[in-house]
LOVEXDREN-361143 format. One record per residue (C-alpha): residue in three letters; x, y, z. Coordinates in steps of 0.2 Angstrom, whole numbers, plus 5000, padded with zeros to 4 digits. Example, Ala and Ser with C-alpha at 12.3 -4.5 7.8 and 13.67 -1.06 7.14 Angstrom:
% residues 2
ALA506249785039/SER506849955036/
***
This chain:
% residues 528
UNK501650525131/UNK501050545147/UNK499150505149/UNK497750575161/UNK497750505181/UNK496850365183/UNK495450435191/UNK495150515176/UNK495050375163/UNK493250355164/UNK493050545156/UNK494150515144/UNK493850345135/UNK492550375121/UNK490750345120/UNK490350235108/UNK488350225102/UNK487950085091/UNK486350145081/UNK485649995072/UNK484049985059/UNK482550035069/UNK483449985085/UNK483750095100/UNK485450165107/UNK486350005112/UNK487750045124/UNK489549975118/UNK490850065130/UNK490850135146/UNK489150165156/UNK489750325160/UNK490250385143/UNK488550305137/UNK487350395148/UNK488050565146/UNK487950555126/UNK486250475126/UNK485750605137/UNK486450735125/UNK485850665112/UNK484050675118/UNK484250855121/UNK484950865104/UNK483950775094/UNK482350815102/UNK481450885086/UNK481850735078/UNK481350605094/UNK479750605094/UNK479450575073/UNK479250385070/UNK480150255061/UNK480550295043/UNK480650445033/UNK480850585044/UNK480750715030/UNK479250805030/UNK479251005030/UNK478450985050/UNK479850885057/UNK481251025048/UNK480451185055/UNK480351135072/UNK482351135072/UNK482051315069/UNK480651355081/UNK480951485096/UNK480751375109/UNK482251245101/UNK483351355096/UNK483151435116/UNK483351225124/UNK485051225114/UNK485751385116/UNK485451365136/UNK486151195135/UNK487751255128/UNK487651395140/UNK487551285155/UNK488651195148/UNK489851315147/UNK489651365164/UNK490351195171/UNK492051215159/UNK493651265163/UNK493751445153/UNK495051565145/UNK496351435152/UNK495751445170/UNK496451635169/UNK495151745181/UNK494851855167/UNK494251815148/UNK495451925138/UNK494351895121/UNK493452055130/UNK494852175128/UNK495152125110/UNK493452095099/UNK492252205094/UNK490852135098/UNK490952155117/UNK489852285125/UNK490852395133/UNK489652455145/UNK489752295155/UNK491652315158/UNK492352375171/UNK493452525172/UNK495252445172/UNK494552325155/UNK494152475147/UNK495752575147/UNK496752415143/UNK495552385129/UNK496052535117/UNK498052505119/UNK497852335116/UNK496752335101/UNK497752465092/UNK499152345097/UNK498252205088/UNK497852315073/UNK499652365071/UNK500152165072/UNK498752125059/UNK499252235047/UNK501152215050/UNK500652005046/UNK499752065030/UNK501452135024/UNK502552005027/UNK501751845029/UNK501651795010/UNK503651795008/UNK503751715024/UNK502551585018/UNK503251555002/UNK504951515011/UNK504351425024/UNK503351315012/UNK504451314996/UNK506151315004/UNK506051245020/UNK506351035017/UNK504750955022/UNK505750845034/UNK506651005042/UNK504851075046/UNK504350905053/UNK505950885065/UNK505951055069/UNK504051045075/UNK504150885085/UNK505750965092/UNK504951115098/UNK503350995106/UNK504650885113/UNK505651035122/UNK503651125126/UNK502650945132/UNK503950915149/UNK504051105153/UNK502151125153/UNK501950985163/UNK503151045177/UNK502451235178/UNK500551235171/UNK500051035174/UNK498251015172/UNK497651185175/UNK497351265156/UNK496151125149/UNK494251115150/UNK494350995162/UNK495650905174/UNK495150745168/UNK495950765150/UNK497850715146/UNK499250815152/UNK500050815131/UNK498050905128/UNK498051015142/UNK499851075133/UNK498851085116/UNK497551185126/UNK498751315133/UNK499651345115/UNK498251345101/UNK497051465114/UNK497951625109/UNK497251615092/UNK495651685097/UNK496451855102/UNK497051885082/UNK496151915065/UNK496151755054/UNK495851795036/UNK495551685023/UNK497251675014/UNK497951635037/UNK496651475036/UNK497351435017/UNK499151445024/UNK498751345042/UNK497851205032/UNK499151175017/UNK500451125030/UNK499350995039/UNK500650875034/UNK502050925044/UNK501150865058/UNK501050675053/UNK502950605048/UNK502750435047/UNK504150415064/UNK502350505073/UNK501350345070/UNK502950205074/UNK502050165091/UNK500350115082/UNK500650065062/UNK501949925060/UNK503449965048/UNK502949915031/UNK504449805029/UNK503549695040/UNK502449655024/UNK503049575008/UNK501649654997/UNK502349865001/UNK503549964990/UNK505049874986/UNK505650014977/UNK506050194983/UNK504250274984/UNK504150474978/UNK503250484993/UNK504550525003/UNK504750714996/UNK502950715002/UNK503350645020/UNK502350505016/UNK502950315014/UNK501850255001/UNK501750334982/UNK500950494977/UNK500150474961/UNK499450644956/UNK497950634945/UNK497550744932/UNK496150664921/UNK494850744911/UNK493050664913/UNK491950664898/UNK490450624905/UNK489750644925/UNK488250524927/UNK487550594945/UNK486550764943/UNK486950894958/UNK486651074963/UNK485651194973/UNK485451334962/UNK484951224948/UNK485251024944/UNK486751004932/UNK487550834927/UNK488950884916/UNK489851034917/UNK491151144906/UNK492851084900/UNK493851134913/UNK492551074926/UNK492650894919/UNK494450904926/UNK494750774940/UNK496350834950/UNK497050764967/UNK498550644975/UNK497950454976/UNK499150364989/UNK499450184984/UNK500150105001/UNK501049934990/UNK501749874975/UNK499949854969/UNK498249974971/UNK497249904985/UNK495549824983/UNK494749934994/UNK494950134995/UNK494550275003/UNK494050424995/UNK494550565006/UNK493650745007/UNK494750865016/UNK493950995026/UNK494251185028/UNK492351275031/UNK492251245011/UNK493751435011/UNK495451305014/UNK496051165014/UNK497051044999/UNK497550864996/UNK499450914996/UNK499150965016/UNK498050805019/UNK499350665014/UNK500250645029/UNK498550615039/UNK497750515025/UNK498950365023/UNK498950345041/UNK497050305041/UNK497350215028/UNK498850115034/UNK497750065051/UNK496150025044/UNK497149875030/UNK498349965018/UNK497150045009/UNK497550164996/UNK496650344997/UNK496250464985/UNK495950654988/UNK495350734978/UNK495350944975/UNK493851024975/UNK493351224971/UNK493151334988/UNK492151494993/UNK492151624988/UNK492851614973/UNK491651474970/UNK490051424977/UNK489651254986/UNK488651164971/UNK490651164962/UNK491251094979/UNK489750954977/UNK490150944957/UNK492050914960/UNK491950764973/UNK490550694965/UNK491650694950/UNK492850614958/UNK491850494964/UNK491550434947/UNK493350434940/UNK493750314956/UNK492250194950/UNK492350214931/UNK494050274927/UNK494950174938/UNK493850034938/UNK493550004958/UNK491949934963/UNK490750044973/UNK490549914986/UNK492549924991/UNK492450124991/UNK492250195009/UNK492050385008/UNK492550485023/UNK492350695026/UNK493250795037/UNK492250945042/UNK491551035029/UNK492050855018/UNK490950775031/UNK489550885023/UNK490150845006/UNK490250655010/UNK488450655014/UNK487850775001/UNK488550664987/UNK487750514993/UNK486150584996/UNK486250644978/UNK486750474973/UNK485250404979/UNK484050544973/UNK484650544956/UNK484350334958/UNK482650394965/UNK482350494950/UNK483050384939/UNK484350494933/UNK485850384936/UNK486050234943/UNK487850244951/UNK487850134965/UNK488150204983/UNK489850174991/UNK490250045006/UNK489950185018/UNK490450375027/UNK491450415041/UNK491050585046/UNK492450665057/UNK491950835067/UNK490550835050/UNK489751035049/UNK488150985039/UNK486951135045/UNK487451295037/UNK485851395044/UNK486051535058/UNK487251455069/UNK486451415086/UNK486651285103/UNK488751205103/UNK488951315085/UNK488851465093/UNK489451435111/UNK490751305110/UNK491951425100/UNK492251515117/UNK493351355120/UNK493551265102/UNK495351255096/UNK495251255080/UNK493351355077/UNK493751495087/UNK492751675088/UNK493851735075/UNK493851585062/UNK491851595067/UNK492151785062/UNK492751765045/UNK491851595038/UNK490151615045/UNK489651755033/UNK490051685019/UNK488751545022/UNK487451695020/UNK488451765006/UNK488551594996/UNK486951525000/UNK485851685002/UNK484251655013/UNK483651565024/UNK482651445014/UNK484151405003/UNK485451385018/UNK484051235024/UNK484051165006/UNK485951155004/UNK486151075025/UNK486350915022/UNK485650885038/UNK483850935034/UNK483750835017/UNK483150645019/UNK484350485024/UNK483250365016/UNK484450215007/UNK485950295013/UNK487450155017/UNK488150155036/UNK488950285041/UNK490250315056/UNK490450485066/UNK491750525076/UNK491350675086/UNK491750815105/UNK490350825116/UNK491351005118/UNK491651045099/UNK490351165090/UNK489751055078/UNK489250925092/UNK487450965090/UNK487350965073/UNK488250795072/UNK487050705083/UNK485450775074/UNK486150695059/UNK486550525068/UNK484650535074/UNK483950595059/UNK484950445048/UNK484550315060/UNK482650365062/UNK482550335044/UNK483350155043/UNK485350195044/UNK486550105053/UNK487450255060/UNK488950205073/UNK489550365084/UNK490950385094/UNK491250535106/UNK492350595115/UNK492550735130/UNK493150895132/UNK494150885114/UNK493851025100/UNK493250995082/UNK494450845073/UNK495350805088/UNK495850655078/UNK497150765068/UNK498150785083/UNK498550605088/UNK500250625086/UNK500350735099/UNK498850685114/UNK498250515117/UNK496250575113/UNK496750605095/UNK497550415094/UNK495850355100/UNK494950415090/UNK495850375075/UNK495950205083/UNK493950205083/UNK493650265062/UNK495050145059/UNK494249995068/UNK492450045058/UNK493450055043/UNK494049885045/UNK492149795047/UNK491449915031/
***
């Protein structure tokens, strides 16, 4: 893969902030990198700068995140931000005004206008022609397709796509010049997905194939063959059917007791039968379980995601950062369910890692993708409340790494709500259909602010790693956390990157951005 110029490396190598206990930002990386986070930071976090050392808890300090005058600072931030971006692909005109609905048509010119009706009825004939067929193409897709055909067949398509962008579009559809030439090619393919209405059962569908993007031939430049250590599979794994070279175990195990008490709506430590279920794939990397694990929350704005679509991108993390084995766990989604079961089900699976399969605490490193970054940090926080209350005494894990971590489910305001004019993956559609079902789930505001992890305390919680876009839309709500933690005695280590969109990471088979930062958890991994 081709990287950026070398003009541009500076803007493109992450910014890595070191936030040790009670100790200032401490500038590990680039100067460059460093004083643009710590300026954003500031700007971020500046209801919470100017609280003191310690617990940074009290009912003051949380409502002026939600004063007038904050919630205005951020917003214009992002605007401003915005402003100095490379937009809509660098096209002069933002076609997401001829197809959503919230657009006021008084402000569009003449021409917009008339192409505005054609091409949403257009749209609406596409959506519901999708809604008939998309099911049995799914199920063939998924169910009859090999797993390795879908893999060849999509790094066949990138292969054939990467060289031809590169010689007509070049560096000219990306936020910004300075990012590789494989994301500006990312940029220019994954933008159109803005124009179309997502639905739940579309984000479901997108996020159970996760794993066709990580074949283990994706990751030969940067994990070495496992025949290179005596302690992997000597026999053939099952994992191949799975696109995986380790072993899928796939756990089905019911729990009789949960010893940690969560919820929202009401405190609740054991749950009914079929709640007690613990179900989920647990990828052992060699011919025994390694000593240390990660337990691995999958993200999906708490409506998608699954452990089948996360196994591919899972034992990579867990091949760089030691050969460690990683559980993921399945957990209950919205609507159907609400986000106390999500909470009840990793926290349960917390528990089967420490007392069914006998790992001790201290080796178990959790790490949250998204909404799993809010789940990750919602568990131990009610770990160390329930040790608080003494309610349980289940020891905390080794630590979290939060990647792309949404952790503020209130009315969405600064990088949440202007970002997903650029953001990849959180686009004005996705934002469309997850968003409400916050309000729906949660109900008011008061309750929103009780579930954000964000807002509750940090007290006694074990280090913690975020990997984080200055330009994705839970930026700000990543670095409140990181200066909420560390004002409250946590050693938080951040890493963030430019100009990416939310878990870049993900994509590092395909740009050079999404290795780093993989690269960076990994390396976190290794010293926790």
């Amino acid at each position: 893969m081709e990287a950026a110029n070398d003009n541009a490396t500076a803007e493109t190598q992450p910014g890595v902030v070191v936030i040790p206990r009670s100790v200032e930002f401490v500038d590990t990386a680039r100067k460059v990198s460093y004083a643009r986070t710590e300026s954003t930071v500031s700007c971020s976090s500046s209801a919470s700068s100017s609280s003191s050392d310690g617990a940074d808890s009290s009912a003051d300090s949380i409502d002026a995140y939600f004063e007038e005058a904050y919630i205005q600072k951020v917003n214009e931030r992002a605007k401003k931000e915005n402003e100095q971006l490379n937009l809509n692909l660098g096209l002069p005109v933002d076609l997401t005004e001829l197809t959503r609905r919230d657009v006021n048509t008084a402000e569009l010119s003449v021409v917009k206008r008339a192409i505005r009706v054609p091409v949403r009825i257009m749209l609406h004939i596409l959506h519901r022609f999708l809604s008939l067929v998309e099911n049995p193409l799914f199920k063939f897709w998924s169910r009859r397709v090999p797993l390795k055909f879908r893999q060849q067949l999509t790094f066949v398509a990138w292969t054939i796509y990467l060289p031809i962008h590169k010689a007509l579009i070049g560096r000219r559809s990306g936020l910004h010049p300075s990012v590789s030439l494989e994301y500006h090619a990312l940029t220019s393919m994954m933008w159109w997905g803005r124009l179309f209405p997502i639905t739940i059962k579309r984000i479901r569908m997108a996020l159970s194939q996760l794993h066709v993007c990580h074949p283990c031939w994706a990751y030969k430049d940067f994990i070495k063959p496992a025949s290179t250590d005596n302690k992997h599979l000597t026999k053939r794994s099952n994992g191949e059917k799975h696109g995986i070279s380790g072993h899928v175990i796939e756990v089905y195990h019911q729990m009789q007791t949960k010893l940690t008490p969560t919820g929202f709506r009401e405190s609740v430590r054991n749950g009914k039968h079929d709640e007690m279920i613990v179900t989920g794939h647990y990828i052992q990397q060699s011919s025994h379980p390694s000593e240390k694990v990660i337990l691995w929350i999958y993200g999906g704005a708490f409506l998608a995601g699954d452990s089948t679509g996360n196994l591919g991108i899972a034992e990579k993390v867990g091949l760089m950062s030691g050969g460690r084995d990683c559980f993921i766990p399945n957990y209950r989604l919205i609507p159907e369910a609400h986000l106390d079961d999500a909470l009840f089900d990793v926290t349960l699976a917390y528990e089967y890692l420490l007392y069914e399969r006998g790992i001790r605490p201290e080796n178990v490193t959790l790490l949250g993708v998204s909404s799993g970054g809010g789940l990750v940090t919602l568990l131990m926080q009610a770990l160390v409340e329930a040790r608080q209350k003494n309610e349980s005494y289940v020891e905390l894990p080794a630590g979290g790494v939060l990647i792309g971590p949404f952790v503020d489910y209130c009315t969405p305001k600064g990088s949440m709500d202007a970002y997903i004019k650029h953001d990849l993956i959180v686009n004005q559609s996705v934002f469309d259909e997850g968003i409400p079902y916050l309000e729906v789930v949660l109900g008011c505001h008061k309750n929103r602010v009780e579930a954000s992890p964000i807002y509750r305390s940090f007290i006694g919680l074990p280090p913690l790693c975020i990997c984080v876009s200055e330009h994705e839309v839970v930026y700000d709500q990543a670095m409140i956390l990181a200066q909420r933690a560390k004002n409250q005695g946590v050693d938080v280590t951040v890493g963030t990157w430019k100009y990416m969109c939310h878990i870049f990471p993900f994509f590092a088979p395909f740009v050079p951005e999404g290795r780093e930062g993989l690269e960076f958890i990994c390396a976190w991994l290794k010293e926790h």
